[in-house]
PDB file of N, CA, C and O in Angstrom, chain B, residues numbered from 101:
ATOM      1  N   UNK B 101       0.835  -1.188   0.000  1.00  0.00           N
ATOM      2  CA  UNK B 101       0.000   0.000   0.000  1.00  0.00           C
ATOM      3  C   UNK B 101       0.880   1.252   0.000  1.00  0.00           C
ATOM      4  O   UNK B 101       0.591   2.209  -0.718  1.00  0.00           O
ATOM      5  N   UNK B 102       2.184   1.253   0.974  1.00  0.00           N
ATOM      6  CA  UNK B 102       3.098   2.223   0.735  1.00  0.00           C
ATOM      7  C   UNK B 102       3.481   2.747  -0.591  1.00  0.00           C
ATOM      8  O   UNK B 102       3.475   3.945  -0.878  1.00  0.00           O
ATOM      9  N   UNK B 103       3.853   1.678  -1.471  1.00  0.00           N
ATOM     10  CA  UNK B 103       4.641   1.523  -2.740  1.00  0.00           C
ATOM     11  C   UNK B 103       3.481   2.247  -3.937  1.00  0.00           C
ATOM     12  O   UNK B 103       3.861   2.971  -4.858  1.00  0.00           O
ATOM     13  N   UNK B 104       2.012   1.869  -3.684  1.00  0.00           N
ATOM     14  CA  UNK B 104       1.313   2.523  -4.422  1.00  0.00           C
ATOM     15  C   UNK B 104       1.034   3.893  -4.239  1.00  0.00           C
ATOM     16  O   UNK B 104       0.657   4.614  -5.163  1.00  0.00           O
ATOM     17  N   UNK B 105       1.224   4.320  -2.960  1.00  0.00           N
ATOM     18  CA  UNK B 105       0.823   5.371  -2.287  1.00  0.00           C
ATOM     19  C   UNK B 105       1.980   6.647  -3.434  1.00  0.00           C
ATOM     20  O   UNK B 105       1.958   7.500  -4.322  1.00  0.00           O
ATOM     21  N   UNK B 106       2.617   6.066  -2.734  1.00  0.00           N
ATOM     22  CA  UNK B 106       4.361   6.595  -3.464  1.00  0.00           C
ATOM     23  C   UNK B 106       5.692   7.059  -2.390  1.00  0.00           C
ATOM     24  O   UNK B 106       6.824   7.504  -2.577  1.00  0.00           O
ATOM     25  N   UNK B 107       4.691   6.607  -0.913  1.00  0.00           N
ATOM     26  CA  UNK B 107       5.797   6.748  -0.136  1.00  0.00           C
ATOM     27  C   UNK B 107       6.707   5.798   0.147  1.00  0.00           C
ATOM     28  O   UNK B 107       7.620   5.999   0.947  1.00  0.00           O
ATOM     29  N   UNK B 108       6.449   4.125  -0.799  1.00  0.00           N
ATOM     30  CA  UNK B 108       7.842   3.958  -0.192  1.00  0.00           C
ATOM     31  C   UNK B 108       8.258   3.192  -1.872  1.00  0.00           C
ATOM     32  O   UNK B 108       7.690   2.243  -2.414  1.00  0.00           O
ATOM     33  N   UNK B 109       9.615   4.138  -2.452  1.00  0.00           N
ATOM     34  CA  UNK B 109      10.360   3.439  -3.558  1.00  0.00           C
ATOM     35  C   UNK B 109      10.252   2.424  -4.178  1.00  0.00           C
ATOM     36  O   UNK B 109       9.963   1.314  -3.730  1.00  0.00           O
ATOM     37  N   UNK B 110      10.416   2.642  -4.973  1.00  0.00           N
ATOM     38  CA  UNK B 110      10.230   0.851  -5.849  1.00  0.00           C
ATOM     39  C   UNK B 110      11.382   0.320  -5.426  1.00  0.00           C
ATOM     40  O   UNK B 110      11.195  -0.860  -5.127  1.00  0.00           O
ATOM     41  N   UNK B 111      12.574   0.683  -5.255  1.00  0.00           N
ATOM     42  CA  UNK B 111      13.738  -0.182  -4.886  1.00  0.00           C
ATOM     43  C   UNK B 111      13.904  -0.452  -2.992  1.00  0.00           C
ATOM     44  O   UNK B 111      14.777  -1.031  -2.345  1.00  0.00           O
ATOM     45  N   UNK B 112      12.879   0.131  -2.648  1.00  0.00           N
ATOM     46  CA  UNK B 112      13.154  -0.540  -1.700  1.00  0.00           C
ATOM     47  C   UNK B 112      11.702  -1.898  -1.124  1.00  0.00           C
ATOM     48  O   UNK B 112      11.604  -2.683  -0.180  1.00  0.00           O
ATOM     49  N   UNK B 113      10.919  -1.574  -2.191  1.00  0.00           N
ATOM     50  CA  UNK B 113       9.875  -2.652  -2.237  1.00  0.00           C
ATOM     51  C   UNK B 113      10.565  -3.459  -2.751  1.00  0.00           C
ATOM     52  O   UNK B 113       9.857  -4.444  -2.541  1.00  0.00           O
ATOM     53  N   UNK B 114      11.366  -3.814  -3.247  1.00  0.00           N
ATOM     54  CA  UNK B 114      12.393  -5.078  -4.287  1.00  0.00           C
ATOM     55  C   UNK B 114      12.843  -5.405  -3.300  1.00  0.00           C
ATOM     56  O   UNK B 114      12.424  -6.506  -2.943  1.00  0.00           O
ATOM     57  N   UNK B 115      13.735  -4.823  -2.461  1.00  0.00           N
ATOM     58  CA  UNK B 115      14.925  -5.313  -1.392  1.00  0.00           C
ATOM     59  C   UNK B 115      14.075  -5.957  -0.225  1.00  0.00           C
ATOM     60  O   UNK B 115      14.681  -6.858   0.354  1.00  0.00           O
ATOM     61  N   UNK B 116      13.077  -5.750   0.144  1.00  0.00           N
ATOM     62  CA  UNK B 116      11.799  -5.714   1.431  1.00  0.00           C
ATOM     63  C   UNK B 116      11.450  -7.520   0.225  1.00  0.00           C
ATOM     64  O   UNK B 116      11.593  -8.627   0.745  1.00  0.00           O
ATOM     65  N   UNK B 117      11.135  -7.404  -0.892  1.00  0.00           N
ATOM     66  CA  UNK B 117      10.669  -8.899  -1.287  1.00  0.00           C
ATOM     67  C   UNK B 117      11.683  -9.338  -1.380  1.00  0.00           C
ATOM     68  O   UNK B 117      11.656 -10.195  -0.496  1.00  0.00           O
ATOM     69  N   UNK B 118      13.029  -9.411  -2.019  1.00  0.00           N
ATOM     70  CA  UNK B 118      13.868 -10.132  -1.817  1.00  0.00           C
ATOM     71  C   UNK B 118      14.496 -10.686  -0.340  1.00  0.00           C
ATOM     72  O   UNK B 118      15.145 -11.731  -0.304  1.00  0.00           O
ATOM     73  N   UNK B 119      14.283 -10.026   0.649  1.00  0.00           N
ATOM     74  CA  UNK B 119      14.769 -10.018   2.276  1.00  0.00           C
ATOM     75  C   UNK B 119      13.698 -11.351   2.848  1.00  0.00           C
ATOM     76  O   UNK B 119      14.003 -12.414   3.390  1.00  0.00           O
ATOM     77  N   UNK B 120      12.452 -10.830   2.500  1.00  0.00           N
ATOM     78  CA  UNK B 120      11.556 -12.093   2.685  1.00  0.00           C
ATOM     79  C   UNK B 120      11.279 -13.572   1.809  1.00  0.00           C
ATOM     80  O   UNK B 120      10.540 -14.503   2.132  1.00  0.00           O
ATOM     81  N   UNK B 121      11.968 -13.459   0.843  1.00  0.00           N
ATOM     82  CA  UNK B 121      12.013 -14.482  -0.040  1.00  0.00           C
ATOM     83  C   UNK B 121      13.220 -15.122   0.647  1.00  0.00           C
ATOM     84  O   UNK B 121      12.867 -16.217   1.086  1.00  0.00           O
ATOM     85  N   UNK B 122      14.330 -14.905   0.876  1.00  0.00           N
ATOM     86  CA  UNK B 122      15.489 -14.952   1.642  1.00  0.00           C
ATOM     87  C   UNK B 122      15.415 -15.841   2.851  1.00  0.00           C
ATOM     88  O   UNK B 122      16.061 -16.872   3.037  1.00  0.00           O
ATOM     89  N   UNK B 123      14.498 -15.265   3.670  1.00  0.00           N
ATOM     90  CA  UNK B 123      14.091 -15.830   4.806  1.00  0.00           C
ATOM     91  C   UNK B 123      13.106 -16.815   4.898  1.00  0.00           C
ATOM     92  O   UNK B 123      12.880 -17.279   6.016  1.00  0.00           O
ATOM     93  N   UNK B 124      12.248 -17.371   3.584  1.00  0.00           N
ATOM     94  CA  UNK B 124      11.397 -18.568   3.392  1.00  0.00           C
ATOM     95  C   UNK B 124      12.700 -19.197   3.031  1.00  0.00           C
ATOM     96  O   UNK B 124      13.212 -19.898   3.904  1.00  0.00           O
ATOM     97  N   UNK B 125      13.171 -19.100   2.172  1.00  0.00           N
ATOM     98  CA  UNK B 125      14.455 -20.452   1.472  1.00  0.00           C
ATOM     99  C   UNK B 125      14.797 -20.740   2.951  1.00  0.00           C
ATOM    100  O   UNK B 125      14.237 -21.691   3.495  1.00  0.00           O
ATOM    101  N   UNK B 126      15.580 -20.066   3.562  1.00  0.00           N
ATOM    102  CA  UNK B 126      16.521 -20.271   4.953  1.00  0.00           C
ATOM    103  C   UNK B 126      15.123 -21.330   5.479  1.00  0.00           C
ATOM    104  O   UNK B 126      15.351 -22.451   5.024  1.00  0.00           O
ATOM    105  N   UNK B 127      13.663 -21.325   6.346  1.00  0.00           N
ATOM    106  CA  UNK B 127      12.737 -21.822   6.805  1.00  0.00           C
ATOM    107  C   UNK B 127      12.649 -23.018   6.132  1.00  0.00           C
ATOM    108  O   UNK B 127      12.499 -24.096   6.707  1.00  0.00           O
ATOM    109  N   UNK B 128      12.744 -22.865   4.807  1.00  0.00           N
ATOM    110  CA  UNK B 128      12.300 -24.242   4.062  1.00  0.00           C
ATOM    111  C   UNK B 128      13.293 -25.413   3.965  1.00  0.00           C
ATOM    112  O   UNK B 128      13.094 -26.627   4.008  1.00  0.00           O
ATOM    113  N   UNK B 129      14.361 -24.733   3.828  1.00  0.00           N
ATOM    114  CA  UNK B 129      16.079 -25.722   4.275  1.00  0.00           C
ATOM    115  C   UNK B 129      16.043 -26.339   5.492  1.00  0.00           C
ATOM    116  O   UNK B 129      16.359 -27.515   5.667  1.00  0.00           O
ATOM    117  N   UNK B 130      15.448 -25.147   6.834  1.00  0.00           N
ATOM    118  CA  UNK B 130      15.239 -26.034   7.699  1.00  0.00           C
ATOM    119  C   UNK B 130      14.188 -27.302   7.817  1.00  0.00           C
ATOM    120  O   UNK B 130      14.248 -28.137   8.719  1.00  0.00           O
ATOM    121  N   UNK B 131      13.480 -27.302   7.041  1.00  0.00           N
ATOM    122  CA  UNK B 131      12.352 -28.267   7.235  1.00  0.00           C
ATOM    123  C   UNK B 131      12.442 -29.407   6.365  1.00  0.00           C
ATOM    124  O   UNK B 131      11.601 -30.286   6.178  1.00  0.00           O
ATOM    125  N   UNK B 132      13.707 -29.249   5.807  1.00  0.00           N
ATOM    126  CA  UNK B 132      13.598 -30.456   4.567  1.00  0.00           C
ATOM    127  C   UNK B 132      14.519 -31.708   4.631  1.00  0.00           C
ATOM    128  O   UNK B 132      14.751 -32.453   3.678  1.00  0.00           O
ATOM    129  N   UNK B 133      15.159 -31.869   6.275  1.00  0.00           N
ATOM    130  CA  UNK B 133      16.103 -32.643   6.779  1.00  0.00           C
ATOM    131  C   UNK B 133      14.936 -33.898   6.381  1.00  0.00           C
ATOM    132  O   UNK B 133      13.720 -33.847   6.567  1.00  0.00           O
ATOM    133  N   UNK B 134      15.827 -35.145   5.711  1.00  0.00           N
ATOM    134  CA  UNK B 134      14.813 -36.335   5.797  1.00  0.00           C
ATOM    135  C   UNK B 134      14.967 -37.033   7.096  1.00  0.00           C
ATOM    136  O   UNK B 134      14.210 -37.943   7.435  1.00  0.00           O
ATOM    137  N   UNK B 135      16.253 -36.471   8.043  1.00  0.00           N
ATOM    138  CA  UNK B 135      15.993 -37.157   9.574  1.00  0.00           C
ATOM    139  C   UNK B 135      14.586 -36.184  10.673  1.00  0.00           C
ATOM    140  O   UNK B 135      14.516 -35.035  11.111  1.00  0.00           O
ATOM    141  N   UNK B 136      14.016 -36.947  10.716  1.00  0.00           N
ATOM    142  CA  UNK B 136      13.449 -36.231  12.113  1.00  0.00           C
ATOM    143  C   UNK B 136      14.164 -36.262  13.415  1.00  0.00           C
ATOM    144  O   UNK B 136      13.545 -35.919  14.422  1.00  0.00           O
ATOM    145  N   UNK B 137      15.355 -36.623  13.495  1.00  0.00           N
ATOM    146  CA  UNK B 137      15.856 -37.039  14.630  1.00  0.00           C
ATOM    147  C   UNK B 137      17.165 -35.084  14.263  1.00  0.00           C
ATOM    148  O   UNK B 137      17.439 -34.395  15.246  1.00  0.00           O
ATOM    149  N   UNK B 138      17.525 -34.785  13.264  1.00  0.00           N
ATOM    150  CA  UNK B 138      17.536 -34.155  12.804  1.00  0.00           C
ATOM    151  C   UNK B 138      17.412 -32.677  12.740  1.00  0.00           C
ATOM    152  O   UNK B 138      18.251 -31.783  12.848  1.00  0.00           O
ATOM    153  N   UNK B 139      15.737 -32.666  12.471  1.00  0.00           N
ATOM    154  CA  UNK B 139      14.863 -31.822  12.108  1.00  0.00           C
ATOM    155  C   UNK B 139      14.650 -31.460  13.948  1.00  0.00           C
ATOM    156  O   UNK B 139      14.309 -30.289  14.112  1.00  0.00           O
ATOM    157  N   UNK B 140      14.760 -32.067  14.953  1.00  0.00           N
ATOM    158  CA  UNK B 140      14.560 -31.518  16.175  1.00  0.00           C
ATOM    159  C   UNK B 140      15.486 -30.906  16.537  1.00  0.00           C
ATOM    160  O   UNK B 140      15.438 -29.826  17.125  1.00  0.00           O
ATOM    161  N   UNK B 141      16.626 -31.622  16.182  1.00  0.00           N
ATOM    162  CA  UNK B 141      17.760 -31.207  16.611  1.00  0.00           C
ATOM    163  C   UNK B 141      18.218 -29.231  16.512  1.00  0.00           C
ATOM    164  O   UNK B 141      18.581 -28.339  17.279  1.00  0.00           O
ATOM    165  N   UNK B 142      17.794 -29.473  14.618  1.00  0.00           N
ATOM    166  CA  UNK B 142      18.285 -27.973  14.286  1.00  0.00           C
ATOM    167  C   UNK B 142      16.461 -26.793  15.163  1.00  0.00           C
ATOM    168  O   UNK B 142      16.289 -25.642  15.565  1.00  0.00           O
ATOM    169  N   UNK B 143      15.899 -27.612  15.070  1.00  0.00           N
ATOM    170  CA  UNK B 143      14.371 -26.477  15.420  1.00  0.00           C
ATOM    171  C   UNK B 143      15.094 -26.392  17.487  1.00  0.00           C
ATOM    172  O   UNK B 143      14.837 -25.415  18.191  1.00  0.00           O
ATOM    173  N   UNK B 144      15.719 -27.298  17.875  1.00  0.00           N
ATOM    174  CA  UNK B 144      15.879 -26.944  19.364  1.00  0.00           C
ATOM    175  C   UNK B 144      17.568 -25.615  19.244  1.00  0.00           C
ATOM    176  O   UNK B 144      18.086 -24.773  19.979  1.00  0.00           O
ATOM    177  N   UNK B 145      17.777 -26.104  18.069  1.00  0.00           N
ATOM    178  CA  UNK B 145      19.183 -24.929  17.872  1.00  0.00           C
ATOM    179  C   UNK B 145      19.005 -23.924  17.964  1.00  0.00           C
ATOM    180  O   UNK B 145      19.577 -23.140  18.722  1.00  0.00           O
ATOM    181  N   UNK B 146      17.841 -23.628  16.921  1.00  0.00           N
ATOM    182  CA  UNK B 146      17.498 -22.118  16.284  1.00  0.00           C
ATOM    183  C   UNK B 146      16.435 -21.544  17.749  1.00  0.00           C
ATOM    184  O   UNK B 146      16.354 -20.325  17.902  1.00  0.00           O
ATOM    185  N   UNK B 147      15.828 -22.285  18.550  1.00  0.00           N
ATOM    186  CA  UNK B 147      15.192 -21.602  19.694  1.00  0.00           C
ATOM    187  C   UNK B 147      15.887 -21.730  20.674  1.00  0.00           C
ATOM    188  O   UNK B 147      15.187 -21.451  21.647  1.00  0.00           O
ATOM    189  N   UNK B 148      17.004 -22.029  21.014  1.00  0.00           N
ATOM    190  CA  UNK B 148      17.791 -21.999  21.505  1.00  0.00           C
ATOM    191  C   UNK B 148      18.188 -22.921  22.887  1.00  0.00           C
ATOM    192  O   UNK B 148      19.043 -22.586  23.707  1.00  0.00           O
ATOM    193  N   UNK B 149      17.292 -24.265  22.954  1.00  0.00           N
ATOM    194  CA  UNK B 149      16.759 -25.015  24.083  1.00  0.00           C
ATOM    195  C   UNK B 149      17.515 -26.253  24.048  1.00  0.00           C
ATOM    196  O   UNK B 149      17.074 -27.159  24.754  1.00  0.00           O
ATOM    197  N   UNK B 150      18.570 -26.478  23.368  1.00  0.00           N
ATOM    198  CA  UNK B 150      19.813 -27.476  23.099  1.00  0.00           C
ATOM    199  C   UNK B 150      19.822 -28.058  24.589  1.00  0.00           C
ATOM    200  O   UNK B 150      19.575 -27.207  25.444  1.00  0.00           O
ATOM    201  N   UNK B 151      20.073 -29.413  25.077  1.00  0.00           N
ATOM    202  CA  UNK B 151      20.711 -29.484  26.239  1.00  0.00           C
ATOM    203  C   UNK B 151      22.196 -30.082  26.375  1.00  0.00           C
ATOM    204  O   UNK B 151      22.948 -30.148  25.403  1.00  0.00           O
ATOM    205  N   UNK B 152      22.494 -30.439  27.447  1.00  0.00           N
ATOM    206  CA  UNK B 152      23.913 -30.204  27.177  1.00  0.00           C
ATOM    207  C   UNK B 152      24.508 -31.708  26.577  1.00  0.00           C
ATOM    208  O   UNK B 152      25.610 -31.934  26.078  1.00  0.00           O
ATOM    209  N   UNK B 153      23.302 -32.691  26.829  1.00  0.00           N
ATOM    210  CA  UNK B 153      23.357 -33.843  25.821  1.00  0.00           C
ATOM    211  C   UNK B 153      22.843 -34.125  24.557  1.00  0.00           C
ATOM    212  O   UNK B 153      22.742 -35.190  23.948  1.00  0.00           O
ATOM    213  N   UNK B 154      22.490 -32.807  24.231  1.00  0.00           N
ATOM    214  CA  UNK B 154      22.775 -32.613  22.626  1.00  0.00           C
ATOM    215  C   UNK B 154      23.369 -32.152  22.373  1.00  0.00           C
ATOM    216  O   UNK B 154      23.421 -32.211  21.145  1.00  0.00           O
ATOM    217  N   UNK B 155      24.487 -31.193  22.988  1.00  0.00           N
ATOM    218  CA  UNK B 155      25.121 -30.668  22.661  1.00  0.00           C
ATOM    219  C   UNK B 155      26.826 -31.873  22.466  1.00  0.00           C
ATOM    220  O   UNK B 155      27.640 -31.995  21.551  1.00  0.00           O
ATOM    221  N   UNK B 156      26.692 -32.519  23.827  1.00  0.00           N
ATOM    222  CA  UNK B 156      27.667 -33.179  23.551  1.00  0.00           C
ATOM    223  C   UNK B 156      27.338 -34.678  22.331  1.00  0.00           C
ATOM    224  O   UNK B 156      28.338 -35.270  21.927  1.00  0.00           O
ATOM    225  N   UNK B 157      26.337 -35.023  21.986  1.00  0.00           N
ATOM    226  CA  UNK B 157      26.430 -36.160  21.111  1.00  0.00           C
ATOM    227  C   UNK B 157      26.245 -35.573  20.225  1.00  0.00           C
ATOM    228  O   UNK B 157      25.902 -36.390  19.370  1.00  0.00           O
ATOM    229  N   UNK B 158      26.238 -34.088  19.590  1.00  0.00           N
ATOM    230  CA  UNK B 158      26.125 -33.940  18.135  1.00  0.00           C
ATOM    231  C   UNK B 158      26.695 -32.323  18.086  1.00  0.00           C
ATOM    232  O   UNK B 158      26.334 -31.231  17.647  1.00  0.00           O
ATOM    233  N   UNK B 159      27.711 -32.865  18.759  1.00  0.00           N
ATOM    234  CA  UNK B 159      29.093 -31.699  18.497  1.00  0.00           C
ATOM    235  C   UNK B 159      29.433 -31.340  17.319  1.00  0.00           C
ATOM    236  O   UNK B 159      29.584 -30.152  17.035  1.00  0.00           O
ATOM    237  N   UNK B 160      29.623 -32.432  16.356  1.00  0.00           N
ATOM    238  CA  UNK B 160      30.069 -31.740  15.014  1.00  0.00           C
ATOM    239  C   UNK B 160      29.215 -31.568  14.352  1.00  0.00           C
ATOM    240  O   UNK B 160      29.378 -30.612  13.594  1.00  0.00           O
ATOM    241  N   UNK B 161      27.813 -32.351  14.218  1.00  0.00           N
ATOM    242  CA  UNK B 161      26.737 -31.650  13.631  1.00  0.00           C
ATOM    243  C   UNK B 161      26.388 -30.206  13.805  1.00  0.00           C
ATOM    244  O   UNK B 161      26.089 -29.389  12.933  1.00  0.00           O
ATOM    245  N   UNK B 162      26.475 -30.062  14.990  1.00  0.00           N
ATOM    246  CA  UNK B 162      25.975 -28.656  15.217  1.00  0.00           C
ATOM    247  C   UNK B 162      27.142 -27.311  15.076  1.00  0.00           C
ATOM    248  O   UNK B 162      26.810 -26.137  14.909  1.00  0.00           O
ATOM    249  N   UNK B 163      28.250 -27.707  15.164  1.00  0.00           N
ATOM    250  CA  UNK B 163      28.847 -27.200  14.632  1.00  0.00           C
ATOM    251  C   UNK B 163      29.004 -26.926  12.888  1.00  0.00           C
ATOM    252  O   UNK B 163      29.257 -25.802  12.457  1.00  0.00           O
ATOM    253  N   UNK B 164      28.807 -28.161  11.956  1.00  0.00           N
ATOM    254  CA  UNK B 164      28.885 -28.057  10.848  1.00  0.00           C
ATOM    255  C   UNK B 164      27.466 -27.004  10.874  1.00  0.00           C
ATOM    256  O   UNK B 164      27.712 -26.308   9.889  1.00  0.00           O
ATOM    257  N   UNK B 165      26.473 -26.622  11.288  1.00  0.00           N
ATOM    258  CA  UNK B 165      25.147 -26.254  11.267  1.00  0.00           C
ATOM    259  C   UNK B 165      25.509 -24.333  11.533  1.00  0.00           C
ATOM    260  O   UNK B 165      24.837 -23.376  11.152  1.00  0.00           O
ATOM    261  N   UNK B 166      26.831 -24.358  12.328  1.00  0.00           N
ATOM    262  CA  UNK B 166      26.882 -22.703  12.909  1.00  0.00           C
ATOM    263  C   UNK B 166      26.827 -22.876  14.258  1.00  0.00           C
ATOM    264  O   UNK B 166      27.398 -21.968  14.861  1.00  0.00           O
ATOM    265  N   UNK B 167      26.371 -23.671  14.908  1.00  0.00           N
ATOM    266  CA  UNK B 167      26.173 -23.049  16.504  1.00  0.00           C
ATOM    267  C   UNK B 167      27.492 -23.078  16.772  1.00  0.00           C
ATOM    268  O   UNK B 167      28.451 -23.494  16.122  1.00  0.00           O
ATOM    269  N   UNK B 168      27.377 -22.494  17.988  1.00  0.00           N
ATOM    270  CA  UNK B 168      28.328 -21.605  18.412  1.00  0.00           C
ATOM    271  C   UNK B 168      28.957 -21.979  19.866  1.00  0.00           C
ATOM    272  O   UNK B 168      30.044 -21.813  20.420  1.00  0.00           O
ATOM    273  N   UNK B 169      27.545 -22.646  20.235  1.00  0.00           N
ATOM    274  CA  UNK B 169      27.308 -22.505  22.046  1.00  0.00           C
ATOM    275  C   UNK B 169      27.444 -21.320  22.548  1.00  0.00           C
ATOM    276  O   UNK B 169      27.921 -20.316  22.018  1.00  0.00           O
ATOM    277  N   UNK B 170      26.796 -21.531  24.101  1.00  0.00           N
ATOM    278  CA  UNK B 170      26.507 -20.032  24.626  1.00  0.00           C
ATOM    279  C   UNK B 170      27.334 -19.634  25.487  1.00  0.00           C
ATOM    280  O   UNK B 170      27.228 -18.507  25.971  1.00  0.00           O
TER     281      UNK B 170
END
């Protein structure tokens, strides 16, 4: 409604859909693990509720993944 209005740019309506297109791919990568064993693993990563025996039996997973630990 902005963009029609004329207050907000066409280039920054591009960057605003590309930012959110961006952020479905990233959502959809997460969801497409064929492990469910997996798929918990990275959804307890990203909310941040890891315990410390997931952390220690899937050390290099989660590392290959980005975490960091806290």
């Amino acid at each position: 409604m902005e963009w029609k209005s004329g207050t907000l740019p066409y280039f920054e309506l591009t960057e605003l859909i590309h930012l959110f297109h961006k952020k479905n791919q990233e959502i959809y990568k997460d969801f497409t693990y064929p492990d469910y064993k997996d798929l918990l693993l990275v959804a307890k990563m990203k909310l941040g509720r890891l315990s410390e025996e997931d952390i220690k039996e899937n050390k290099r997973l989660l590392e290959f993944w980005g975490y960091e630990g806290q």
